[in-house]
mmCIF file of the N, C-alpha and C atoms, coordinates in Angstrom:
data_MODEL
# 
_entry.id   MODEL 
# 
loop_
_atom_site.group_PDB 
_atom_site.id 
_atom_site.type_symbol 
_atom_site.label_atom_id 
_atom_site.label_alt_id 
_atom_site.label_comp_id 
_atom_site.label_asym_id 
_atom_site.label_entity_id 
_atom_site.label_seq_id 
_atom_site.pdbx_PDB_ins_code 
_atom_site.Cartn_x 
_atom_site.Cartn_y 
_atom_site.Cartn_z 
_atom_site.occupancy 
_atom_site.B_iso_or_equiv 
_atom_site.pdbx_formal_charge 
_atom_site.auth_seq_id 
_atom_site.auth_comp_id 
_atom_site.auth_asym_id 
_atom_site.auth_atom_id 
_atom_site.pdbx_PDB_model_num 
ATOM 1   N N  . UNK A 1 1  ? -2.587  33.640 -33.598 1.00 0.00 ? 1  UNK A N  1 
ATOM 2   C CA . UNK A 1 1  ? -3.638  32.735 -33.185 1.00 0.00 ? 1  UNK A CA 1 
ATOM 3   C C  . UNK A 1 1  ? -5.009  33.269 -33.625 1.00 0.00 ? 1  UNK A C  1 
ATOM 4   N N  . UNK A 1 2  ? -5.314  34.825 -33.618 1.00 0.00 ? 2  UNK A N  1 
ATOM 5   C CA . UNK A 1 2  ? -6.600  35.511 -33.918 1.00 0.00 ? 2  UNK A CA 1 
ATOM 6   C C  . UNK A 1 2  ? -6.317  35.128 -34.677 1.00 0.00 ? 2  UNK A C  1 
ATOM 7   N N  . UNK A 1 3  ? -5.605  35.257 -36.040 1.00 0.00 ? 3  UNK A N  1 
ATOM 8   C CA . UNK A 1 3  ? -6.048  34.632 -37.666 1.00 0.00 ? 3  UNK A CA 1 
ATOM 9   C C  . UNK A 1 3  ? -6.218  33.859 -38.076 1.00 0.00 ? 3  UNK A C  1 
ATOM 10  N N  . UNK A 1 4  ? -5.681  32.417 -36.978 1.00 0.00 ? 4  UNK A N  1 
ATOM 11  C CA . UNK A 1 4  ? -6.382  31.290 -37.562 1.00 0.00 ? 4  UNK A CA 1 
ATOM 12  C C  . UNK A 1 4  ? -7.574  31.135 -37.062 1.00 0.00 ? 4  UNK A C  1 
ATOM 13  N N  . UNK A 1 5  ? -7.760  31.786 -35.693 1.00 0.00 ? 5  UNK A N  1 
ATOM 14  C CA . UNK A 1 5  ? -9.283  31.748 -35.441 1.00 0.00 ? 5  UNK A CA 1 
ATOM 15  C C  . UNK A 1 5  ? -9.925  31.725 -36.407 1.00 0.00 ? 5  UNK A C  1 
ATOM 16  N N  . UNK A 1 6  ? -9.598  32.656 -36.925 1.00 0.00 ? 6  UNK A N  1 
ATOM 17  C CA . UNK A 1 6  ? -10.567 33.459 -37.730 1.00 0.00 ? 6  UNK A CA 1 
ATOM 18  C C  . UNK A 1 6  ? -10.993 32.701 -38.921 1.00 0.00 ? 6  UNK A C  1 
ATOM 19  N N  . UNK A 1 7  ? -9.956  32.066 -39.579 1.00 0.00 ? 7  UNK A N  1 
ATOM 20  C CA . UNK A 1 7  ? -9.849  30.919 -40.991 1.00 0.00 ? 7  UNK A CA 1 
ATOM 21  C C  . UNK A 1 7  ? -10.733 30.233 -40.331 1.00 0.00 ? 7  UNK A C  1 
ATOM 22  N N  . UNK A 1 8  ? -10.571 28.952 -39.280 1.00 0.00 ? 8  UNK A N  1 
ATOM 23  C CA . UNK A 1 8  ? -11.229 28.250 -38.509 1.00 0.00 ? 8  UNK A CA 1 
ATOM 24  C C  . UNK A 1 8  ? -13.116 28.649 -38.935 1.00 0.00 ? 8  UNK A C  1 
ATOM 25  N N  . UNK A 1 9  ? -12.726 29.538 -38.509 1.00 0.00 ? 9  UNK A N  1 
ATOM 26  C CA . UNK A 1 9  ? -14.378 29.825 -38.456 1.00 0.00 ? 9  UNK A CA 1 
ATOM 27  C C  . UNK A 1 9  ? -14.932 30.333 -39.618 1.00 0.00 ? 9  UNK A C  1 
ATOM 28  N N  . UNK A 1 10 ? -14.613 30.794 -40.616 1.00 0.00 ? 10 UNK A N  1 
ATOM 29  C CA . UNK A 1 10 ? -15.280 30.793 -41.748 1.00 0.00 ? 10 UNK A CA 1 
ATOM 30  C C  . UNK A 1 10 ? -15.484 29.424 -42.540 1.00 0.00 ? 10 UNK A C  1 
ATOM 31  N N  . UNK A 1 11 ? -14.605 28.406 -41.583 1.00 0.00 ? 11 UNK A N  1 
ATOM 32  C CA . UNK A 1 11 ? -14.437 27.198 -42.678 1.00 0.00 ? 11 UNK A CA 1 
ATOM 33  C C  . UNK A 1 11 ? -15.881 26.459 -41.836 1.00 0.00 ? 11 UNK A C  1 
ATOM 34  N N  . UNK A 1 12 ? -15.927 26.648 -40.925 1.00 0.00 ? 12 UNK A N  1 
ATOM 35  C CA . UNK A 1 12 ? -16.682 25.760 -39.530 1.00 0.00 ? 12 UNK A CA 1 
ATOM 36  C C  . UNK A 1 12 ? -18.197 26.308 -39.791 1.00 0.00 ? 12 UNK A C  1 
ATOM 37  N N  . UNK A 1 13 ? -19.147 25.167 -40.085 1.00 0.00 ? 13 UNK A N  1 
ATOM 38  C CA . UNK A 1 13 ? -20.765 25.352 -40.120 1.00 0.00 ? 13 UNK A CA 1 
ATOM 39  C C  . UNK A 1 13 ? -21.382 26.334 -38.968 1.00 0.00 ? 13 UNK A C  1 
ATOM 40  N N  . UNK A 1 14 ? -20.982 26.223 -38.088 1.00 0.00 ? 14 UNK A N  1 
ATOM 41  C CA . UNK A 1 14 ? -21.294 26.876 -36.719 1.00 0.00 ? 14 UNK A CA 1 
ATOM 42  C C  . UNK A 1 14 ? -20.360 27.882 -35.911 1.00 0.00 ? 14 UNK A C  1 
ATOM 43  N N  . UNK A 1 15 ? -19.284 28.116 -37.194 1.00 0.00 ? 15 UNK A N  1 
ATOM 44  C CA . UNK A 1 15 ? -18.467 29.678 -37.199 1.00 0.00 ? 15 UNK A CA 1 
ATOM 45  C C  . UNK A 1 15 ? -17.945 29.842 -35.783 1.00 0.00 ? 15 UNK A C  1 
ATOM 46  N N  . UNK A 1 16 ? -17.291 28.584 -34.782 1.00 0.00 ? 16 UNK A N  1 
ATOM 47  C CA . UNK A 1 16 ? -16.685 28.438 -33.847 1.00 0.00 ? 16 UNK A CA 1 
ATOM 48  C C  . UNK A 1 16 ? -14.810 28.220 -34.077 1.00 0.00 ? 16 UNK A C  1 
ATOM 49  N N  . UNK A 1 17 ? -14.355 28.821 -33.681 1.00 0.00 ? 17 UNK A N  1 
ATOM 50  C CA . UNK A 1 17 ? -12.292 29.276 -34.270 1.00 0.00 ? 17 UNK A CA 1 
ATOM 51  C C  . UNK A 1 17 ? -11.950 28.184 -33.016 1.00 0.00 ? 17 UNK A C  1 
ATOM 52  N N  . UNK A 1 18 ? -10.759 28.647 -33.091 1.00 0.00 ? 18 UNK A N  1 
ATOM 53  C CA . UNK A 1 18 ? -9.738  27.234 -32.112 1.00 0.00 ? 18 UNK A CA 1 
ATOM 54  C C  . UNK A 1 18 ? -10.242 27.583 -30.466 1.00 0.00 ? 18 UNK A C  1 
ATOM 55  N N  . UNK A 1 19 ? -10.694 26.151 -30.304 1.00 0.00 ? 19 UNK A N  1 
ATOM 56  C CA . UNK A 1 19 ? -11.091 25.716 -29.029 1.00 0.00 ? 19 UNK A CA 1 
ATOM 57  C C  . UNK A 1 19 ? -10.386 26.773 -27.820 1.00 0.00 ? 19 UNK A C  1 
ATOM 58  N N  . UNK A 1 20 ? -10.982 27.186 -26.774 1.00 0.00 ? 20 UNK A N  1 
ATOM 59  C CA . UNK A 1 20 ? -10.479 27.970 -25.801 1.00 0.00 ? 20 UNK A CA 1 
ATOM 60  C C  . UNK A 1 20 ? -9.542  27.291 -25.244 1.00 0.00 ? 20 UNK A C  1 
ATOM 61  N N  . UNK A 1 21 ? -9.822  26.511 -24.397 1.00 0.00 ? 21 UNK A N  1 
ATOM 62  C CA . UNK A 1 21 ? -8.696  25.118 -24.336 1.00 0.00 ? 21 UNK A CA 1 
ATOM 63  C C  . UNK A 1 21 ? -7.459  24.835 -24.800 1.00 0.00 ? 21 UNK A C  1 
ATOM 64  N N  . UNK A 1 22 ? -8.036  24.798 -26.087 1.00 0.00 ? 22 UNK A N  1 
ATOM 65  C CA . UNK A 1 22 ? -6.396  24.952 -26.948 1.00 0.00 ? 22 UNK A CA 1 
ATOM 66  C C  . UNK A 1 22 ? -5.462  25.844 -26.953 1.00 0.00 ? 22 UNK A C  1 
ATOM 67  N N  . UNK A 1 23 ? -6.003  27.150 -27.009 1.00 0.00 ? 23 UNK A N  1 
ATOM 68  C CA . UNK A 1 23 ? -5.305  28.259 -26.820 1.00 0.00 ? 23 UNK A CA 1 
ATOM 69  C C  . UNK A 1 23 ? -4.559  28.804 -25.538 1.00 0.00 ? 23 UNK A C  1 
ATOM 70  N N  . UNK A 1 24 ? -5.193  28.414 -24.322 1.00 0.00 ? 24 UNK A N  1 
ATOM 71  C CA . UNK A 1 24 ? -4.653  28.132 -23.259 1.00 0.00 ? 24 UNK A CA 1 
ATOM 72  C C  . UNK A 1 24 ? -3.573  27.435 -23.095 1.00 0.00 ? 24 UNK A C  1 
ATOM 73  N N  . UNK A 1 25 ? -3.772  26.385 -23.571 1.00 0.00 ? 25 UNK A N  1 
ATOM 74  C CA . UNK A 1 25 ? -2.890  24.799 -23.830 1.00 0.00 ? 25 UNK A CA 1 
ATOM 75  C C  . UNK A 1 25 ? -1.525  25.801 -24.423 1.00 0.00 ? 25 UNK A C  1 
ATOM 76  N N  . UNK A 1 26 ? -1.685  26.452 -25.511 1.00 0.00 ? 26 UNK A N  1 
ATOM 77  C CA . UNK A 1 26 ? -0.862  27.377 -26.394 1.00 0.00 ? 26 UNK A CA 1 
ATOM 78  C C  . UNK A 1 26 ? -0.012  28.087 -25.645 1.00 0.00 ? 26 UNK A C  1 
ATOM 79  N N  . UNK A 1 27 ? -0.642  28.794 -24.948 1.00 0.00 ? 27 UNK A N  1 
ATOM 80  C CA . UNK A 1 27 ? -0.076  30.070 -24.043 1.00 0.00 ? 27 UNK A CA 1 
ATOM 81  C C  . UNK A 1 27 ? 1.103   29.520 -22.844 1.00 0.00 ? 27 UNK A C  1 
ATOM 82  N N  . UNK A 1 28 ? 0.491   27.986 -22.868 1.00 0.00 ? 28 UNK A N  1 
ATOM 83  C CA . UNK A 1 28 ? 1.542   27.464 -21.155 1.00 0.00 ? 28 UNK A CA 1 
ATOM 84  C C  . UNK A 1 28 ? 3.064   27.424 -21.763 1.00 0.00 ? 28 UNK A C  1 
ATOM 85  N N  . UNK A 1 29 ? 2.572   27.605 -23.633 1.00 0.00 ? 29 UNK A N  1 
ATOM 86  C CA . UNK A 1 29 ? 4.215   27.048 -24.409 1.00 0.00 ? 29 UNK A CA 1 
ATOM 87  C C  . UNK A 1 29 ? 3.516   25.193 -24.382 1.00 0.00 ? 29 UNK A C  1 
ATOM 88  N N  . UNK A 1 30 ? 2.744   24.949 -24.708 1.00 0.00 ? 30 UNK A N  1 
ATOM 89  C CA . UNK A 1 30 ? 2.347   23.312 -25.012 1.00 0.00 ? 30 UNK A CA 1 
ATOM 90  C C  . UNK A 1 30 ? 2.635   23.611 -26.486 1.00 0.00 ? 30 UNK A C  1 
ATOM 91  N N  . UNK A 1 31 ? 2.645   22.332 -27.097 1.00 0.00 ? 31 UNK A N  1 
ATOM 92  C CA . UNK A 1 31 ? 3.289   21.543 -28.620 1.00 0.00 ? 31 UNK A CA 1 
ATOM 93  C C  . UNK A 1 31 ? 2.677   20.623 -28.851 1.00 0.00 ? 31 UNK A C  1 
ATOM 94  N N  . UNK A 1 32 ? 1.492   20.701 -30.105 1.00 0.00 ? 32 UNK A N  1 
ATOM 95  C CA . UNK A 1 32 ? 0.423   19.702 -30.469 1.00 0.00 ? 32 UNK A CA 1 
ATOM 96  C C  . UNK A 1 32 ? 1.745   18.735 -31.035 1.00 0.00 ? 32 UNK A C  1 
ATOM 97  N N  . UNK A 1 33 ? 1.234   16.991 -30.480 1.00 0.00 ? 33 UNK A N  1 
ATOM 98  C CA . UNK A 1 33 ? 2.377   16.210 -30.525 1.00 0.00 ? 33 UNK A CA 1 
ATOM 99  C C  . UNK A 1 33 ? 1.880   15.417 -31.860 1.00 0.00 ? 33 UNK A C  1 
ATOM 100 N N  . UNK A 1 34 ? 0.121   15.409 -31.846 1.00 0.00 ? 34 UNK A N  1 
ATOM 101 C CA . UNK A 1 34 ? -0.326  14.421 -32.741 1.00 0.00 ? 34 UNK A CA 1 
ATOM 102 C C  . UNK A 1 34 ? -1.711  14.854 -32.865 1.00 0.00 ? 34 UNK A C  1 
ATOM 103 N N  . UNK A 1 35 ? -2.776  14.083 -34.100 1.00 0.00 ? 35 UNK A N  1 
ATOM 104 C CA . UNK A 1 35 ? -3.964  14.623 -33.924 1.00 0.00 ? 35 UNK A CA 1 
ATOM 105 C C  . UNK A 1 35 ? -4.520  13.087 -33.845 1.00 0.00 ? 35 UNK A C  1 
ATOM 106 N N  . UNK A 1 36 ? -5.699  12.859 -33.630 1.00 0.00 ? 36 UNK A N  1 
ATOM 107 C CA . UNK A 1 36 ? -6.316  11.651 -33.656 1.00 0.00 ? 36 UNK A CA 1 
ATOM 108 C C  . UNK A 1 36 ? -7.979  12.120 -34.202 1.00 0.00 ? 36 UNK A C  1 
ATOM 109 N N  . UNK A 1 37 ? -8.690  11.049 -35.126 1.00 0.00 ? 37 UNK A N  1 
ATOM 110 C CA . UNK A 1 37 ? -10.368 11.829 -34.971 1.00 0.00 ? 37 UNK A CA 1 
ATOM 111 C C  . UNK A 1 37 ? -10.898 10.296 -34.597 1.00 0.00 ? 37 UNK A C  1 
ATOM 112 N N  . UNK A 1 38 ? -12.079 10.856 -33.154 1.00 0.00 ? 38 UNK A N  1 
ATOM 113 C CA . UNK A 1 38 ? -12.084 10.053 -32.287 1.00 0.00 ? 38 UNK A CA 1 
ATOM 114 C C  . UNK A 1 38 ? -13.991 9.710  -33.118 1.00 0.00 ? 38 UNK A C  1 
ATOM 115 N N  . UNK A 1 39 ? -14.112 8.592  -33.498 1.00 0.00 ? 39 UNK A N  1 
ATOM 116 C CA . UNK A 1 39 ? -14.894 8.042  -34.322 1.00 0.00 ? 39 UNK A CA 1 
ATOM 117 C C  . UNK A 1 39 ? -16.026 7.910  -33.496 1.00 0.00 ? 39 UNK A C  1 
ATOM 118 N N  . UNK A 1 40 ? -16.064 7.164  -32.372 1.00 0.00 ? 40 UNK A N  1 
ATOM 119 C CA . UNK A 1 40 ? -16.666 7.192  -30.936 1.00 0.00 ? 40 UNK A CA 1 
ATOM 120 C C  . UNK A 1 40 ? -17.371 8.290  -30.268 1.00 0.00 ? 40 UNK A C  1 
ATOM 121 N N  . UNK A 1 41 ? -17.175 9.777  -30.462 1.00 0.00 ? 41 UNK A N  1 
ATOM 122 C CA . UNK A 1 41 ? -17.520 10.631 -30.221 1.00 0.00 ? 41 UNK A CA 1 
ATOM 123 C C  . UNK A 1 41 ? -17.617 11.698 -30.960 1.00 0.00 ? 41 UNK A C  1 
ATOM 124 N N  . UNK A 1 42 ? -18.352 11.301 -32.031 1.00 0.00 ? 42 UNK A N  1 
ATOM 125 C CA . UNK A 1 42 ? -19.072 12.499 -32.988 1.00 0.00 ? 42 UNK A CA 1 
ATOM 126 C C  . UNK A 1 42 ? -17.880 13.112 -34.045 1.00 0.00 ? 42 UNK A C  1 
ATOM 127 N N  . UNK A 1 43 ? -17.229 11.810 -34.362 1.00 0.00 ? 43 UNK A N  1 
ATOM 128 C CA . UNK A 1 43 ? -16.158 12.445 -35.079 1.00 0.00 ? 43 UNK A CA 1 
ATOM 129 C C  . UNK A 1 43 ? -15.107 13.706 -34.951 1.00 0.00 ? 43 UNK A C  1 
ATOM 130 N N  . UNK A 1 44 ? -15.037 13.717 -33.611 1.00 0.00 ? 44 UNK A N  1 
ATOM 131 C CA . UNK A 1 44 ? -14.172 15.127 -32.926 1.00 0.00 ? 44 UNK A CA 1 
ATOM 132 C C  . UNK A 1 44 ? -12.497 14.936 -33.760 1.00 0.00 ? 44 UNK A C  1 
ATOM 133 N N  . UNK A 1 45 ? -12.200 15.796 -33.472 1.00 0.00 ? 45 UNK A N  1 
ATOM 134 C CA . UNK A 1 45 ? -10.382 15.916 -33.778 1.00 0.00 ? 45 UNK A CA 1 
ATOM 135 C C  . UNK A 1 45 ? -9.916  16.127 -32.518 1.00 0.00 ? 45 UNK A C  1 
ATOM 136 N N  . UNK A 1 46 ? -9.388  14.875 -32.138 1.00 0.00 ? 46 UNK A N  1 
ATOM 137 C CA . UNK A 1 46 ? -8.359  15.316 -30.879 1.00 0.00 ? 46 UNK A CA 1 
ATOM 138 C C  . UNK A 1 46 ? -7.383  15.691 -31.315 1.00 0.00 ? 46 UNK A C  1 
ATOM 139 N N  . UNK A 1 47 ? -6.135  15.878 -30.389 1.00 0.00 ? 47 UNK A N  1 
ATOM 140 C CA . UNK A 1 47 ? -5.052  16.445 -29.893 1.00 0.00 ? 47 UNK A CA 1 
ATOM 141 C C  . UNK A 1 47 ? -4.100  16.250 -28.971 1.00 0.00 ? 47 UNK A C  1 
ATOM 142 N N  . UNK A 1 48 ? -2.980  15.764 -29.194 1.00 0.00 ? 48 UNK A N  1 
ATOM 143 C CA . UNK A 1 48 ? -1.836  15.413 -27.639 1.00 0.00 ? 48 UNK A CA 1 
ATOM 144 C C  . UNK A 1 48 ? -1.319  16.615 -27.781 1.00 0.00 ? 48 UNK A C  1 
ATOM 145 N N  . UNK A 1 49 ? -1.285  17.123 -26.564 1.00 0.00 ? 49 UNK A N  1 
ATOM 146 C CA . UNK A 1 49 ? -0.452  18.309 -26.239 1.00 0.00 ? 49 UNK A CA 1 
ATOM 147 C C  . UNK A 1 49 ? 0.114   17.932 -25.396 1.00 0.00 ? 49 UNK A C  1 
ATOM 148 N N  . UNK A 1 50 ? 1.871   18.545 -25.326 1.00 0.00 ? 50 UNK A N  1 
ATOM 149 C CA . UNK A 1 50 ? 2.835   18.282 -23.756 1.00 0.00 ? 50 UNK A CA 1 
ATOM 150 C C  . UNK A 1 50 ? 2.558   19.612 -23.862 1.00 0.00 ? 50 UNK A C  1 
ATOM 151 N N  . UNK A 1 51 ? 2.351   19.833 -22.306 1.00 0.00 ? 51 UNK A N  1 
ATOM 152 C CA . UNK A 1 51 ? 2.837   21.203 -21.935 1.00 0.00 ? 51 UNK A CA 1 
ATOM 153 C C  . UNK A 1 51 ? 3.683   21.052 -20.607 1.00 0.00 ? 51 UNK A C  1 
ATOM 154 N N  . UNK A 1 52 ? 5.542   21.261 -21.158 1.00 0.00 ? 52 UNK A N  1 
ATOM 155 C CA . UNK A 1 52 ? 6.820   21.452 -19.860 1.00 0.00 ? 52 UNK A CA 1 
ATOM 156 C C  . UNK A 1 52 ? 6.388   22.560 -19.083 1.00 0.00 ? 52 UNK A C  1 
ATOM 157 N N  . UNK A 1 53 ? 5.518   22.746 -18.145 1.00 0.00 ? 53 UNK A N  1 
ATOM 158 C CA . UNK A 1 53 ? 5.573   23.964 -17.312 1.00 0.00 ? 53 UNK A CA 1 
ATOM 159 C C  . UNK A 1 53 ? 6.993   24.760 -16.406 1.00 0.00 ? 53 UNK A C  1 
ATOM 160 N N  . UNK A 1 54 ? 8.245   23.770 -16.730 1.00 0.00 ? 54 UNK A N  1 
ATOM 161 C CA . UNK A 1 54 ? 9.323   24.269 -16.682 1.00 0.00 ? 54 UNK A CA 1 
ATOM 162 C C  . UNK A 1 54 ? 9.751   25.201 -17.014 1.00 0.00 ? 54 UNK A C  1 
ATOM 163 N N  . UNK A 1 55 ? 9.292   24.979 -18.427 1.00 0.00 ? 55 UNK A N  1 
ATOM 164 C CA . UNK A 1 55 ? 9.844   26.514 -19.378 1.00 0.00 ? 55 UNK A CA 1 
ATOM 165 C C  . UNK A 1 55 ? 8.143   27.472 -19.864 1.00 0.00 ? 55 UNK A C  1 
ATOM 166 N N  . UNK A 1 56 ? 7.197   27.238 -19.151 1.00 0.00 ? 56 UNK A N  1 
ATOM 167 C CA . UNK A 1 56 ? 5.977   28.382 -19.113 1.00 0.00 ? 56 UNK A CA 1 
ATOM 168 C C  . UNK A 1 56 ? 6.833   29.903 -18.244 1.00 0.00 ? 56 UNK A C  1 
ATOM 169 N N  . UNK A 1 57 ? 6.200   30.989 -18.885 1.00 0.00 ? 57 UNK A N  1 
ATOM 170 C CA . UNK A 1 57 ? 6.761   31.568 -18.020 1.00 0.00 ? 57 UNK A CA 1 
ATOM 171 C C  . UNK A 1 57 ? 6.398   32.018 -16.756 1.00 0.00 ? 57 UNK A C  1 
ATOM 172 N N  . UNK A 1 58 ? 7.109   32.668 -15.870 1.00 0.00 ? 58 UNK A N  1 
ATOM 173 C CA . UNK A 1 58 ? 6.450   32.937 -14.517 1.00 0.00 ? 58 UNK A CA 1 
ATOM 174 C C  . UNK A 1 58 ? 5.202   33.271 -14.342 1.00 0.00 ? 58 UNK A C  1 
ATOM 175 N N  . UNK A 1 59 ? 4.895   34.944 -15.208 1.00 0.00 ? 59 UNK A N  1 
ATOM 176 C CA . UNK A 1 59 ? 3.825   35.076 -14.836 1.00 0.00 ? 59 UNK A CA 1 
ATOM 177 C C  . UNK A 1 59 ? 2.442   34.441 -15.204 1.00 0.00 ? 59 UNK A C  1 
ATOM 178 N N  . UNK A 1 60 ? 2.448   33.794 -16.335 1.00 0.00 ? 60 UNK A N  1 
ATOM 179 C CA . UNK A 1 60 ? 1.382   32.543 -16.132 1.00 0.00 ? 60 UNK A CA 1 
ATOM 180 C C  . UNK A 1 60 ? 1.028   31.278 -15.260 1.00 0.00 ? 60 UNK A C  1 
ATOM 181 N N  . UNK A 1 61 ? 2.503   30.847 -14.847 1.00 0.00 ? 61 UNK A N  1 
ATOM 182 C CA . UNK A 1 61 ? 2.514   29.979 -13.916 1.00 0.00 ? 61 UNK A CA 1 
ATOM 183 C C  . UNK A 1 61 ? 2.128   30.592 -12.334 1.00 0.00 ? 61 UNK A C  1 
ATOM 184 N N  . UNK A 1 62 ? 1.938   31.961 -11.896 1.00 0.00 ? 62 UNK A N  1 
ATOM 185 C CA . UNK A 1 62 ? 1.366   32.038 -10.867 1.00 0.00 ? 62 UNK A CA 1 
ATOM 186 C C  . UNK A 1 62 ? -0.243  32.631 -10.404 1.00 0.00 ? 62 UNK A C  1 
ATOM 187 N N  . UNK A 1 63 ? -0.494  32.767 -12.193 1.00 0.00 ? 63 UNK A N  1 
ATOM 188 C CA . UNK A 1 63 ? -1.853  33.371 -12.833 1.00 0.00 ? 63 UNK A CA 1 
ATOM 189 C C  . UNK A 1 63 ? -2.590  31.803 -12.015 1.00 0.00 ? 63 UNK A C  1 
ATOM 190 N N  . UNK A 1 64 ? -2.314  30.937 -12.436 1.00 0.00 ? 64 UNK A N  1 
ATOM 191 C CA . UNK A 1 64 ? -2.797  29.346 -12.104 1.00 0.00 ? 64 UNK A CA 1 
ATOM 192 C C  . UNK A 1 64 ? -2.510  28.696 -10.771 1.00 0.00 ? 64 UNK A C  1 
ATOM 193 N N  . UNK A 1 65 ? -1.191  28.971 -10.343 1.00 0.00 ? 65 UNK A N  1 
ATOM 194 C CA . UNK A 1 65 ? -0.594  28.316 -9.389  1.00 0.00 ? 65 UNK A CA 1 
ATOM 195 C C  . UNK A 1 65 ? -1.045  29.466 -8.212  1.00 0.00 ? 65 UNK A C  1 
ATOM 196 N N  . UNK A 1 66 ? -1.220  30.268 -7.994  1.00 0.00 ? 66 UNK A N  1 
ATOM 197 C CA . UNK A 1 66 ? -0.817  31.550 -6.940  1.00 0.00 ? 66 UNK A CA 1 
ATOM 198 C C  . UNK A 1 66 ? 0.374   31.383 -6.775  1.00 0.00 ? 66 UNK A C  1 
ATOM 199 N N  . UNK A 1 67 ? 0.687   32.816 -6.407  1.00 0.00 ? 67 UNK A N  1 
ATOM 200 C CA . UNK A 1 67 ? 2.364   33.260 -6.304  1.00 0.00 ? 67 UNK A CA 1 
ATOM 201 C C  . UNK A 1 67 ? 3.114   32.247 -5.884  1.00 0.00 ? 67 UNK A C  1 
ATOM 202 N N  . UNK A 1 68 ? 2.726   31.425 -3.973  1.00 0.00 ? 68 UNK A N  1 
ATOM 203 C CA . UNK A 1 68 ? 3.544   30.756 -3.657  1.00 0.00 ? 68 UNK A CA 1 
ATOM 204 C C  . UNK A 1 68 ? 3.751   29.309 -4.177  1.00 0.00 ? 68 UNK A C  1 
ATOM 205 N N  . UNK A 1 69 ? 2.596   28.938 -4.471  1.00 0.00 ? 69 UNK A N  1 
ATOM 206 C CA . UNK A 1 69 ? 2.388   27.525 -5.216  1.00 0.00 ? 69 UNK A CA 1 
ATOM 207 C C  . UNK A 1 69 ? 3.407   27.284 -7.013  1.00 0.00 ? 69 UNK A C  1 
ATOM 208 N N  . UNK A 1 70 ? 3.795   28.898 -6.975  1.00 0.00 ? 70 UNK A N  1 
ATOM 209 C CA . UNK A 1 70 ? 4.681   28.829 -8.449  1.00 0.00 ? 70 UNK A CA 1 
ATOM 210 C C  . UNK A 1 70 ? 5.935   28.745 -7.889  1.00 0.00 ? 70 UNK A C  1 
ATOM 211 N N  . UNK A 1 71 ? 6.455   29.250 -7.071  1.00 0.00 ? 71 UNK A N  1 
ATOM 212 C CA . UNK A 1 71 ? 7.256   29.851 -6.056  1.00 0.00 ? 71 UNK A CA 1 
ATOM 213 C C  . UNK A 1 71 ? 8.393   28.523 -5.946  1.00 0.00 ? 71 UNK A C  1 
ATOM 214 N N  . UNK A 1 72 ? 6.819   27.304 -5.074  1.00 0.00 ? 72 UNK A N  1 
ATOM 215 C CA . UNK A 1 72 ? 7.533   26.389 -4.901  1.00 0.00 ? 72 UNK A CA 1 
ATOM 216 C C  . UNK A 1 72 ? 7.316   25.493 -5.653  1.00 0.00 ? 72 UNK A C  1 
ATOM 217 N N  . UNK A 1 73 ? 6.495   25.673 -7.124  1.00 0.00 ? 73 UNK A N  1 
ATOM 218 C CA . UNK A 1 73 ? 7.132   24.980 -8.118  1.00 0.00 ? 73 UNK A CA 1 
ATOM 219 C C  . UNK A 1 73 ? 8.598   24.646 -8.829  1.00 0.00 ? 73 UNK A C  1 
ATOM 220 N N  . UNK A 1 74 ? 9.051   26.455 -9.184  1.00 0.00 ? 74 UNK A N  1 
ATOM 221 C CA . UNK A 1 74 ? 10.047  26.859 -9.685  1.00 0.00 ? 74 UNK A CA 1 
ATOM 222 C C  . UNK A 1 74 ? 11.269  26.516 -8.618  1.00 0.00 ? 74 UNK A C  1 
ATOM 223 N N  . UNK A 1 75 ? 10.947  26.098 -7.825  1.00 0.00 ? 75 UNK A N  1 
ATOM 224 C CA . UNK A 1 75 ? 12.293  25.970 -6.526  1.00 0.00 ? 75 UNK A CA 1 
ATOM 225 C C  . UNK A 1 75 ? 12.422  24.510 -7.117  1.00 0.00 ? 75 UNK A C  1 
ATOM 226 N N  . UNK A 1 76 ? 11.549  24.093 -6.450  1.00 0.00 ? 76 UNK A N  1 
ATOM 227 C CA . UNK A 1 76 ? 11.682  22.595 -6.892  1.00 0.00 ? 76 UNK A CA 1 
ATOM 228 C C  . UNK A 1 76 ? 11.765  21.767 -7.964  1.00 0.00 ? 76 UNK A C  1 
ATOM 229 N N  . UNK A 1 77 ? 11.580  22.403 -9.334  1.00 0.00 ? 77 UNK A N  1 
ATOM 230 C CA . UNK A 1 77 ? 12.207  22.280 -10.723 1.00 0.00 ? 77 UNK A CA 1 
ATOM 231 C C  . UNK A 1 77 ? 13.710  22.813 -10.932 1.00 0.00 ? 77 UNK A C  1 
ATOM 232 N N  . UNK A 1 78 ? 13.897  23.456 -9.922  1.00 0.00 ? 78 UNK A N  1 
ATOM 233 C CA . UNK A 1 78 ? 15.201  24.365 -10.041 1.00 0.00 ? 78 UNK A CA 1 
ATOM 234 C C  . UNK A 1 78 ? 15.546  25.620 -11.454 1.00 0.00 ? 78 UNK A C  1 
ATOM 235 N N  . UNK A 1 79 ? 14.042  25.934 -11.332 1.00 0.00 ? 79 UNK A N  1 
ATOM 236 C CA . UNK A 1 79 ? 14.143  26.969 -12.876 1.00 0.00 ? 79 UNK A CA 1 
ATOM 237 C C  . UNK A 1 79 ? 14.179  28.366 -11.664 1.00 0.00 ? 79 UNK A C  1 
ATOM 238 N N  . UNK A 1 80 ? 15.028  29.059 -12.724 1.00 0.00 ? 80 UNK A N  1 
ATOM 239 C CA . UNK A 1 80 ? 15.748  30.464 -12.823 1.00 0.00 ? 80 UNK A CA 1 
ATOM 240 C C  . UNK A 1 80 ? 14.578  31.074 -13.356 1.00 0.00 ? 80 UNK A C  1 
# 
């Protein structure tokens, strides 16, 4: 991910790499589904991301959730 940052930003006028957001998005295990460039708003590049927090792993899911709130995520998804 640092190396495409890194491409990113030598290519980018204002030398900004992949959105924080995104990389987050990255880390849950999300999968860019599609891109869209949203004409309406400054010509941005969106992005659909799913992210299954089923298969994120634990310890991110309680980085976000707190312990018990993952706890009784993972119960109630029935993930191992």
């Amino acid at each position: 991910m640092e190396e495409l940052s890194a491409i990113i930003s030598d290519m980018e006028e204002d030398s900004k790499g992949v959105p924080v957001l995104l990389k987050q998005y990255l880390k849950l295990g999300g999968k860019l589904l599609a891109f869209n460039i949203d004409y309406n708003f400054a010509s941005v590049l969106d992005g659909l991301i799913l992210v299954d927090l089923t298969k994120t792993d634990d310890g991110i899911l309680e980085r976000y959730m707190g312990k018990e709130g993952a706890k009784k995520f993972t119960d109630f998804h029935g993930k191992q």
